[in-house]
N, C-alpha and C positions, 0 to 999 in steps of 0.2 A: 504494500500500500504506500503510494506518495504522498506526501503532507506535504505544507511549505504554510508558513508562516504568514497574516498579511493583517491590514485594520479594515475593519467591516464599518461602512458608514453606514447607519439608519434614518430614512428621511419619513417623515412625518406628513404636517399640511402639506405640502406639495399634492398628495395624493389625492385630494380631496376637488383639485382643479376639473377642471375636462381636458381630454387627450391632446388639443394642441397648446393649450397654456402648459401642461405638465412639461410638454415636450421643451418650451420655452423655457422656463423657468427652471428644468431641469440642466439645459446648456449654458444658463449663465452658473449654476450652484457648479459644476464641473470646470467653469472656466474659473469661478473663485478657490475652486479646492486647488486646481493647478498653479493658481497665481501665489496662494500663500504658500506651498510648497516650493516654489522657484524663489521665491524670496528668501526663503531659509536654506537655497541651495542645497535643497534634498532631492536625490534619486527617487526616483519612483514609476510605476506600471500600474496603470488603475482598468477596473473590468465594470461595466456598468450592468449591472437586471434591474430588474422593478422592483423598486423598494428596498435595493441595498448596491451600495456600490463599494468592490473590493480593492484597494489599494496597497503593493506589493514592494517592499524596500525597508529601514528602519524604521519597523516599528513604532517601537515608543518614541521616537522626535514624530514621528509622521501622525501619532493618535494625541500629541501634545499639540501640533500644529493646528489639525483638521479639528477638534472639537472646539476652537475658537469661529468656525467659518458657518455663519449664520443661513439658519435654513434645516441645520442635520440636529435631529434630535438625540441620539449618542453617540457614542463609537466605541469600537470591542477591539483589545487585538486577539485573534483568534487562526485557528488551525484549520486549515481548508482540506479535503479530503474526498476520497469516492462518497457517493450519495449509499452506499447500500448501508445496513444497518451495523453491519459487521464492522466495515470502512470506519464506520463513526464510532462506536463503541470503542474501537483500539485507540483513536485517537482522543478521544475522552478518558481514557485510562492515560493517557499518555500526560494529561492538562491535570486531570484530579491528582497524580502521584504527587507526594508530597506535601497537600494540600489540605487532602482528606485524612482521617485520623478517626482511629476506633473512636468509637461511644459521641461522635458528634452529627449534628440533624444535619440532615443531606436533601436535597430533593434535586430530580433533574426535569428541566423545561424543555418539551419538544414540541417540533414544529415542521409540517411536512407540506409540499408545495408540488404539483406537477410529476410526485414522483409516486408510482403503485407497488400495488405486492405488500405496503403495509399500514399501520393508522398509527396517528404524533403517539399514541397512547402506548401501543406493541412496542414502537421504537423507545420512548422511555425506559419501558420494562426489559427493553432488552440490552441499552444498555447498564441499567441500575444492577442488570446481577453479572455484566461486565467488573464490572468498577469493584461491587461485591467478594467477586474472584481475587482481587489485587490486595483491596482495604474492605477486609470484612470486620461486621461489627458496629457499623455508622448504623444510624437511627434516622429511617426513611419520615421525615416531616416536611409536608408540600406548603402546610402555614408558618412557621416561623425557623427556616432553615438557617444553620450557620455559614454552609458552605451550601453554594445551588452550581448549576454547572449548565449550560443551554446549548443544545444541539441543534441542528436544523439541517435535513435532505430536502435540498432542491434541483430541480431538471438538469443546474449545473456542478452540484457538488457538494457533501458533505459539507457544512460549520460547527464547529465544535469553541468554546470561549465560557469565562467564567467572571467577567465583570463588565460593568457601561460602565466609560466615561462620560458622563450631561455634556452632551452639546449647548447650543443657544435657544432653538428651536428658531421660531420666525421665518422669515424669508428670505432666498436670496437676494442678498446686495443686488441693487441693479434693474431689480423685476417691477419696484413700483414706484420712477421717476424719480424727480430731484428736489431737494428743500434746501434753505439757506438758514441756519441758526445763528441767533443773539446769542454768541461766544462770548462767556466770561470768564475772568479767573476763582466762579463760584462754584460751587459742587452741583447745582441744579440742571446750567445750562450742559455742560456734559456730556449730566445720564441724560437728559432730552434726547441729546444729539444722538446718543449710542442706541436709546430704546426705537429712535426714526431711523436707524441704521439696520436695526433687527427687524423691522417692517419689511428693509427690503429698499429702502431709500437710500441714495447716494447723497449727503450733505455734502457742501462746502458751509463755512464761518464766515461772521464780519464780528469784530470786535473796535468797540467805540473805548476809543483810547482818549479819559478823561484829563491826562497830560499832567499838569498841577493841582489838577479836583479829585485825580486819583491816589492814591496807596503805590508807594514806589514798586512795589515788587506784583503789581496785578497784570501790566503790559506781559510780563515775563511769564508769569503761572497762565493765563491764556494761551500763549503762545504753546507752554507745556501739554495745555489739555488738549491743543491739535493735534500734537507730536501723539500722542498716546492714542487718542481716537484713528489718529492714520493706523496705527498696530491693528486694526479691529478692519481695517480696509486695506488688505497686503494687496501688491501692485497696481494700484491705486492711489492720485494722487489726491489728497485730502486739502483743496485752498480753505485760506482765509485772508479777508481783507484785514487791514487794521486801520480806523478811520479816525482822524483827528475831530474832537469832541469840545474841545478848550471853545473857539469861536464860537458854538450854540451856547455853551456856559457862562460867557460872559455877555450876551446879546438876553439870554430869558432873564438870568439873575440881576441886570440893569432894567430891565422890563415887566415881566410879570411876578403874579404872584406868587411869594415862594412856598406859599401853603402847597401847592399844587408844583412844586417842582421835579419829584419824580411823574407822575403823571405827565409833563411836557416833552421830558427827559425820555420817558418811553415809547411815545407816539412820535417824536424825532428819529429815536432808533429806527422805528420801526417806516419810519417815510422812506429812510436813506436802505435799511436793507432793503425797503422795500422797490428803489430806483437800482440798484446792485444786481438785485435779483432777473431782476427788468432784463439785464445784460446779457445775461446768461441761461436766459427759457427758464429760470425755476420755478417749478409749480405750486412753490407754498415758502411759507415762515415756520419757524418754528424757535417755539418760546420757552424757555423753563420757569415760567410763571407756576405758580401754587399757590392754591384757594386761600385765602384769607394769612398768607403768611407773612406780608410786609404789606404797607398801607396803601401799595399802588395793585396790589394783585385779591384784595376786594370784590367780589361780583359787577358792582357800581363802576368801579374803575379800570376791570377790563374790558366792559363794553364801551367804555369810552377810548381807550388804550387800542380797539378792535378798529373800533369806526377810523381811524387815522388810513388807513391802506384798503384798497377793495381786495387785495390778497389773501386768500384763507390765511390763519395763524394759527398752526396745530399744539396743542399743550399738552403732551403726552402724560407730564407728571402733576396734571392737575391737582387729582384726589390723591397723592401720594401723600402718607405721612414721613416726617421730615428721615425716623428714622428708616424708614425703607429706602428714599432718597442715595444718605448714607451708605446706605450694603450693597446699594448698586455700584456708586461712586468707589466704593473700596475693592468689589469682584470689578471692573473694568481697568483700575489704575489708575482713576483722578482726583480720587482722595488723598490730600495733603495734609499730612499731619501738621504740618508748622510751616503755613501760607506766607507766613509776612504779614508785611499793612496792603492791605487792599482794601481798606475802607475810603467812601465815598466822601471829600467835604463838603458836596455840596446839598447831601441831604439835610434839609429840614428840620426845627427841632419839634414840631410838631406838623405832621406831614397830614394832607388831609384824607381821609378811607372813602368820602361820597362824593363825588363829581358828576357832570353834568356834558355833556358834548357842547350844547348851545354855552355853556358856562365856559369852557375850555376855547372854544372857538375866538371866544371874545377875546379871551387873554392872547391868546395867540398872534389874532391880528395887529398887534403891537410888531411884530417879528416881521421881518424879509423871510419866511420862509421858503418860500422860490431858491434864490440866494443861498440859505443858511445849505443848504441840500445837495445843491450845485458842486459847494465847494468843496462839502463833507463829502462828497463822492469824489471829486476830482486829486483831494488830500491821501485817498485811499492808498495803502503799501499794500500788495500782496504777497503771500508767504504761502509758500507750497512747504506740506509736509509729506511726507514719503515712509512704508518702512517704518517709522518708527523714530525717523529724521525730519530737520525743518530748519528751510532757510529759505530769505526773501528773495523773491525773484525780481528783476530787471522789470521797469515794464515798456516797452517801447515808446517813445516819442516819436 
């Protein structure tokens, strides 16, 4: 019997498409697995069926790799082998030695596919008094097993494997157009970016760079969380604008009210990504705004925050509590223990929570907004990250 070693992806929603989006959607999740593997300069041979695809070369860097690439719900590394019962049984003996050990709960998972002559059940039992023969004495429990061990005969071969690695689940990168996120050097905007990235969306960033109304070290930790979000999109370039902010700063705070200064502050943001966007076809915003958590993200003041752009604004982490927020930001890599000052001066010391469109409008027409918008896009650096890397690009004159 031949064996050979390989990582079994498991794909999930995909399946649930119809047969030519699957087919689609399938060719980019294939073209993302190859992309993060050529990035980490791994070898590899991959075999595609339905509902599993087998990937042949090291291993473990290859099921370390691939369970970050959004869309595959786990991955196994596992022992591929003849489909007959026999085939699988030796090579399950082969995976449990070692592992299994008198007097502990055992159970084995099977699963058969396009192949006859036997049922997932037969094939269980037949290998469980395989296994029996090697390491007898384990304690057959199918509800609270210590050690479990999963087979599977399919049309094309025996799998035999004894752990998942959680993939991401969601969608292939790629499959459901592009957004541009309000990038900051906070923990919110992010996980937004990464949860619209596990959709299946390809982001780019603009980051409004408040110059001397910012915390010295927030330009830089922005910059950080593109660098790290690119990791999450291997061969794939991850832009971000970085927009100079100071000129709107001193033009509102000589003009309107400063009760209402984040609220102005965000609906600015969101004019200028939303002309940025303009640029570049992107089909939406996306915000990491959260329900009542600072006094510009209010029900009251993000429908007034909405109204500034006809562009949808997606909030992914709306109803997130703060601490879930966090366990995203720390399982992704943008969770900074010790940020620096990135705090804002020109927040408000008493900031207002209910605002008004017609109320806001008023204040506003005080501004060159035309003007203020222009420039803020014109001020615009761009910064490609790559990989896992990031540095400004050139932009042509």
């Amino acid at each position: 019997m031949e064996t050979d070693t390989a990582v079994m992806v498991r794909i999930g929603e995909l399946w649930l498409k119809s047969e030519q989006v699957k087919k689609q959607f399938m060719a980019s999740l294939m073209h993302n697995i190859r992309a993060a593997l050529d990035a980490e300069s791994i070898e590899y041979k991959t075999e595609e069926y339905r509902g599993r695809v087998l990937i042949y070369g090291d291993a473990e860097r290859i099921a370390s790799v691939v369970s970050r690439v959004f869309g595959i719900v786990d991955v196994s590394i596992c022992t591929t082998c003849g489909n007959s019962p026999e085939d699988i049984a030796a090579a399950a003996i082969s995976v449990a030695e070692g592992k299994l050990h008198p007097g502990m709960r055992f159970a084995v998972r099977a699963r058969r596919q396009h192949v006859g002559g036997f049922t997932s059940q037969e094939l269980a039992r037949i290998v469980a008094d395989a296994v029996w023969e090697k390491v007898p004495d384990f304690v057959v429990d199918l509800d609270n097993p210590e050690y479990e061990i999963f087979v599977e005969a399919r049309e094309y071969g025996g799998i035999v494997y004894d752990s998942r690695i959680p993939g991401q689940g969601g969608l292939p990168l790629g499959t459901a157009g592009k957004a541009m996120v309000l990038l900051s050097a906070g923990i919110d905007s992010p996980v937004a970016a990464w949860l619209m990235m596990r959709r299946g969306v390809v982001v780019s960033g603009v980051f409004m760079d408040g110059g001397r109304w910012a915390g010295p070290a927030t330009k830089d930790l922005a910059l950080d969380n593109a660098r790290i979000l690119s990791t999450w999109s291997p061969g794939r370039n991850f832009a971000v604008w970085v927009v100079d902010m100071e000129p709107f700063f001193a033009a509102m705070i000589a003009s309107c009210d400063r009760h209402y200064t984040c609220i102005f502050c965000k609906r600015f943001m969101m004019r200028v990504a939303d002309a940025l966007a303009s640029r570049g076809r992107f089909d939406a915003l996306v915000s990491g705004e959260n329900l009542g958590q600072v006094a510009s993200q209010t029900i009251q003041n993000m429908r007034v925050i909405t109204a500034s752009v006809e562009t949808p604004i997606l909030r992914p982490i709306l109803t997130y509590d703060k601490e879930e927020t966090v366990a995203i930001a720390r399982k992704i890599g943008t969770f900074h223990e010790n940020p620096g000052d990135t705090g804002c001066l020109a927040v408000p010391r008493k900031p207002a929570t209910r605002s008004t469109v017609e109320l806001i409008e008023k204040e506003e027409g005080s501004l060159d907004l035309a003007e203020l918008i222009e420039n803020a896009c014109a001020s615009a650096e761009l910064w490609i990250a790559r990989n896992g890397t990031i540095s400004r690009k050139a932009l042509e004159t």
